[in-house]
C-alpha positions in Angstrom: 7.3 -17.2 36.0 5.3 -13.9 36.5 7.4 -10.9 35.7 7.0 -9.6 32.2 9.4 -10.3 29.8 11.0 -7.0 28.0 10.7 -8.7 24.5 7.1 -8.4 24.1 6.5 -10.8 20.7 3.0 -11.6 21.4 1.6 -8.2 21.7 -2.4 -7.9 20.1 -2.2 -11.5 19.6 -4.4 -14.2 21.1 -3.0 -17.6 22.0 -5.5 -20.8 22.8 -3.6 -23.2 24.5 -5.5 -26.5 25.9 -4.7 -28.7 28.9 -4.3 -24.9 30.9 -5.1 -25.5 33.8 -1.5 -26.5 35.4 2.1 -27.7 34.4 3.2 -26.6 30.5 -0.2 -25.1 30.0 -0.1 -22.9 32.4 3.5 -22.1 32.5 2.9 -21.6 28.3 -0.5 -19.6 29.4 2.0 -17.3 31.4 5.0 -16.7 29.2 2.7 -15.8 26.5 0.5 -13.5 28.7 3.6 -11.8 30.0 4.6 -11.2 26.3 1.6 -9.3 25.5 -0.7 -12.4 24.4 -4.1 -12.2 25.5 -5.1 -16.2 26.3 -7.9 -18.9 25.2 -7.7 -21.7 27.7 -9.1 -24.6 27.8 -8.8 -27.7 30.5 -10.8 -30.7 31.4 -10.7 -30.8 35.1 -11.1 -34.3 35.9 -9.4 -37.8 36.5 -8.8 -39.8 34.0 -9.5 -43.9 34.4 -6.3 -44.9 32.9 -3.6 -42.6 34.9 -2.3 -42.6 38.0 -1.6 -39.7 39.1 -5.1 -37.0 40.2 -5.9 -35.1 37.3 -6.3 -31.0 37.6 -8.9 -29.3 38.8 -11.4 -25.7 38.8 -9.2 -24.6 40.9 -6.1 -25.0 38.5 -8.0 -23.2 35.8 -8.9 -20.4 37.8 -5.0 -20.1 39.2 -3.7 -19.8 35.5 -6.5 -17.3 35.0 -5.5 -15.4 37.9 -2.0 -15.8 36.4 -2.6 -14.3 33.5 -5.0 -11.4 34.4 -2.1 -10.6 37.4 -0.4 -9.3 33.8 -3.0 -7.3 32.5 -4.0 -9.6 30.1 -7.4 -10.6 29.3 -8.1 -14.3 29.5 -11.4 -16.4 28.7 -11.2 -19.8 30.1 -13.7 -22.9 30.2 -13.9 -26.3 31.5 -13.9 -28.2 28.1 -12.9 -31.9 27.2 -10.3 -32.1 24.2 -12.1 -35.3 23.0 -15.3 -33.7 22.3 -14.8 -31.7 19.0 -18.0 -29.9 19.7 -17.8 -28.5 22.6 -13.4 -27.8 21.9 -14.8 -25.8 18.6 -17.4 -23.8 20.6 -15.2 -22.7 23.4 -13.1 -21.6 20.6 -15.3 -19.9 19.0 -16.8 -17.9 22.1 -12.9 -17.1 22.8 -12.1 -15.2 19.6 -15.9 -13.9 19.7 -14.3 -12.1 23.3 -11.2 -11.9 22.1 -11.1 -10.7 19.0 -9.0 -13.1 16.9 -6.4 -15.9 16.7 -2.6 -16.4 16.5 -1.1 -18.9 18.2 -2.6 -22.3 19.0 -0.6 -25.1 21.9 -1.8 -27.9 21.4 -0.7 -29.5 24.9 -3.3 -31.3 26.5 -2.7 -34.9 27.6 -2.3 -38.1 29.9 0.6 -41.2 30.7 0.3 -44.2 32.1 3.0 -46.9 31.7 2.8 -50.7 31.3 4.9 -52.6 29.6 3.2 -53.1 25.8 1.6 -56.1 26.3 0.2 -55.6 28.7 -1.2 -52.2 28.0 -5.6 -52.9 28.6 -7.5 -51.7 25.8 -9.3 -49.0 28.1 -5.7 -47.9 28.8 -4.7 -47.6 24.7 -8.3 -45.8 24.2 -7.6 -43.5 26.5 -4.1 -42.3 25.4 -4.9 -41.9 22.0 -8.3 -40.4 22.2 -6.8 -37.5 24.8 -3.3 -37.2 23.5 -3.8 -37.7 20.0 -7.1 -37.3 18.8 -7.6 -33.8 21.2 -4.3 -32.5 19.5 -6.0 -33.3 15.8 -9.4 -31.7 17.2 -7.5 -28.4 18.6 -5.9 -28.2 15.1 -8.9 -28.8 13.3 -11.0 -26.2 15.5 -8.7 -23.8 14.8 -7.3 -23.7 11.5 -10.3 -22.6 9.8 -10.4 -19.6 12.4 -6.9 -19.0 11.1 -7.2 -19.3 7.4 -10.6 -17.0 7.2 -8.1 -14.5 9.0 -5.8 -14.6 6.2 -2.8 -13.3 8.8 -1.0 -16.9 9.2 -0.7 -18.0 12.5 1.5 -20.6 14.7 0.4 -24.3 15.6 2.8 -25.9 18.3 1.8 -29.1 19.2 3.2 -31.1 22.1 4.5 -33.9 21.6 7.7 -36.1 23.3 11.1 -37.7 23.5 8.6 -40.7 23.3 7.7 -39.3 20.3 11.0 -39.4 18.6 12.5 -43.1 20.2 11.0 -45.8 21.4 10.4 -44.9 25.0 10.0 -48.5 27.2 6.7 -49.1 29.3 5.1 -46.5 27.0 4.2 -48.2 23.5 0.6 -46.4 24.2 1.9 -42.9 24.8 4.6 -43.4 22.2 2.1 -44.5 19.8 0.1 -41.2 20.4 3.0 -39.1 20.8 4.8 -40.7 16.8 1.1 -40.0 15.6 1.1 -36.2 16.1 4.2 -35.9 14.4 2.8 -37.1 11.2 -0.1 -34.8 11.9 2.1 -31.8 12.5 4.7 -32.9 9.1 1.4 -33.7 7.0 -0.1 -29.6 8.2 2.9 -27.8 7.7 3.1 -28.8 4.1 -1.2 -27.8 3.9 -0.7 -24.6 5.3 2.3 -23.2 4.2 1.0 -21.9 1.6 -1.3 -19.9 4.0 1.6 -18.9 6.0 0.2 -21.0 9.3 3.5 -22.7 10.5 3.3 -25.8 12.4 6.1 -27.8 14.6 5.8 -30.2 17.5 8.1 -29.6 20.6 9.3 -32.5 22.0 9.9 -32.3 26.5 11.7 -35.6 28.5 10.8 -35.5 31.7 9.0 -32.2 33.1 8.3 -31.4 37.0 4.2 -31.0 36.1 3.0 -34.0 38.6 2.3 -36.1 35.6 5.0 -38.4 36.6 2.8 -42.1 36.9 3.6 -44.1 39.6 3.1 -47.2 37.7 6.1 -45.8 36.0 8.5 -45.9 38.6 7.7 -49.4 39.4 8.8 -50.8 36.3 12.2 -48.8 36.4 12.4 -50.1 40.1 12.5 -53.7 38.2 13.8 -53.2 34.8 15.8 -50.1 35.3 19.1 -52.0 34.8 18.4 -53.2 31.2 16.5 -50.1 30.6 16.8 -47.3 32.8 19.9 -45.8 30.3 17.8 -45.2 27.8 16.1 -42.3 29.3 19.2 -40.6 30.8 20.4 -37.0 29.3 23.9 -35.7 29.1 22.9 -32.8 30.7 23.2 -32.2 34.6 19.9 -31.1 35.4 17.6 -34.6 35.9 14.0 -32.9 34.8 12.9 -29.8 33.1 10.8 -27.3 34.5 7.3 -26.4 32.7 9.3 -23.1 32.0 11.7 -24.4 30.1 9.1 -25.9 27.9 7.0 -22.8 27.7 10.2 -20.9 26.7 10.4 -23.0 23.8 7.0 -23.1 22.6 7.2 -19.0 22.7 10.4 -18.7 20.2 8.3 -21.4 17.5 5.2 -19.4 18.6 6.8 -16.1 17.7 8.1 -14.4 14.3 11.7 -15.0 15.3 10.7 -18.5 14.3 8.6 -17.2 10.8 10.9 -19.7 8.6 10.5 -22.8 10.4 7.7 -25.0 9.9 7.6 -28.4 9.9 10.3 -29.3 13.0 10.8 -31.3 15.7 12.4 -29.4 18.4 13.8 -31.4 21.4 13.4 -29.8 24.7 15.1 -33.1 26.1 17.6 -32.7 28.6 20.1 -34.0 25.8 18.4 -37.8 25.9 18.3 -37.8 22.1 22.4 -37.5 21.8 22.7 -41.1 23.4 
């Protein structure tokens, strides 16, 4: 997705998105860019211990920044670790310093690795939470004090999962992570309402990013028949793209959306309607 899109719904705004580098990140980086948003990203580069699947890279970064300034949009971008509140808060803060201000914040970064629950390690359960749900609390909490000394509102999607909706099989980790930023997002949007900061959690099944573990496919390959149902959709299509995501996180993003805080939106290939 390059082209510009007609309905421009982000224009003057700024968007910081983490985990930018590639996949929903990127794709949201785009569709926001293309809508007039000028873009914050942020991206670890690196491997993670627990996954199994190669984690992005400098290279990534610089393609969605390339991406986005191929739109005429300005972008700052740094290398910048989700789990370390420091450093997330200052890249923020240097953003909007280039930038100007703040108006939509994606909270996206994070990791999967499947096991079955017992056997998850503890490095493993560390891991998943500390990246997928303790990064998505530090994005918020970088940025909603940037938001509230605005005074203008704002928009706070956070990513979540089908995983975090049902109880997923082989990932009680990422489930547990996933379940805990919906709580997060439910306790927010009743803090910040009053402030007229919206928050809502968008909720993907499988998407073509590369994140798919191996691990994963393993214990379908052996449990599939008591399990493998469970993650099946009613629609034709076997995996979303990271567009179809990014589409989604635009419209609760945007001011079409102005009256809806506090949701759960299922991006989910219709998984949930089993």
């Amino acid at each position: 997705m390059t082209g510009r899109f007609e309905n421009r719904r982000f224009e003057n705004k700024v968007a910081f998105i983490t985990g930018a580098a590639r996949g929903q990140g990127r794709a949201e980086a785009v569709r926001l860019a293309s809508e007039g948003a000028d873009i914050i990203a942020v991206d670890v580069c690196t491997d993670f211990a627990s996954t199994s699947y190669p984690g992005s890279t400098p290279a990534d970064l610089a393609e969605t920044v390339a991406a986005v300034e191929a739109l005429d949009r300005r972008v700052v971008a740094t290398q910048t670790d989700v789990r370390d509140f420091d450093a997330l808060s200052d890249a923020l803060a240097d953003g909007v310093a280039q930038l100007g201000r703040l108006d939509v914040v994606v909270a996206n970064a994070g990791i999967c690795s499947a096991s079955m629950s017992w056997t998850i390690t503890p490095e493993q359960w560390k891991e998943t939470l500390d990246v997928n749900l303790t990064g998505t609390f530090h994005t918020a909490k970088a940025a909603i004090p940037i938001l509230l000394e605005q005074g203008t509102g704002g928009s706070i999607v956070l990513t979540s999962s089908v995983a975090g909706l049902r109880g997923l099989p082989f990932l009680a980790h990422y489930a547990a992570s996933k379940h805990g930023i919906v709580g997060l997002c439910r306790s927010m949007a009743n803090e910040l309402g009053q402030y007229g900061i919206r928050v809502n959690t968008v909720h993907p099944h499988g998407v073509e990013t590369g994140m798919q573990p191996a691990d994963m496919m393993e214990l379908l390959s052996e449990h599939g028949a008591a399990l493998g149902p469970i993650f099946m959709g009613s629609l034709p299509d076997t995996i979303s793209q990271p567009e179809d995501i990014a589409a989604a996180v635009a419209w609760l993003a945007s001011d079409e959306a102005r009256h809806v805080t506090g949701i759960q939106l299922p991006v989910d290939l219709g998984t949930l309607t089993r």
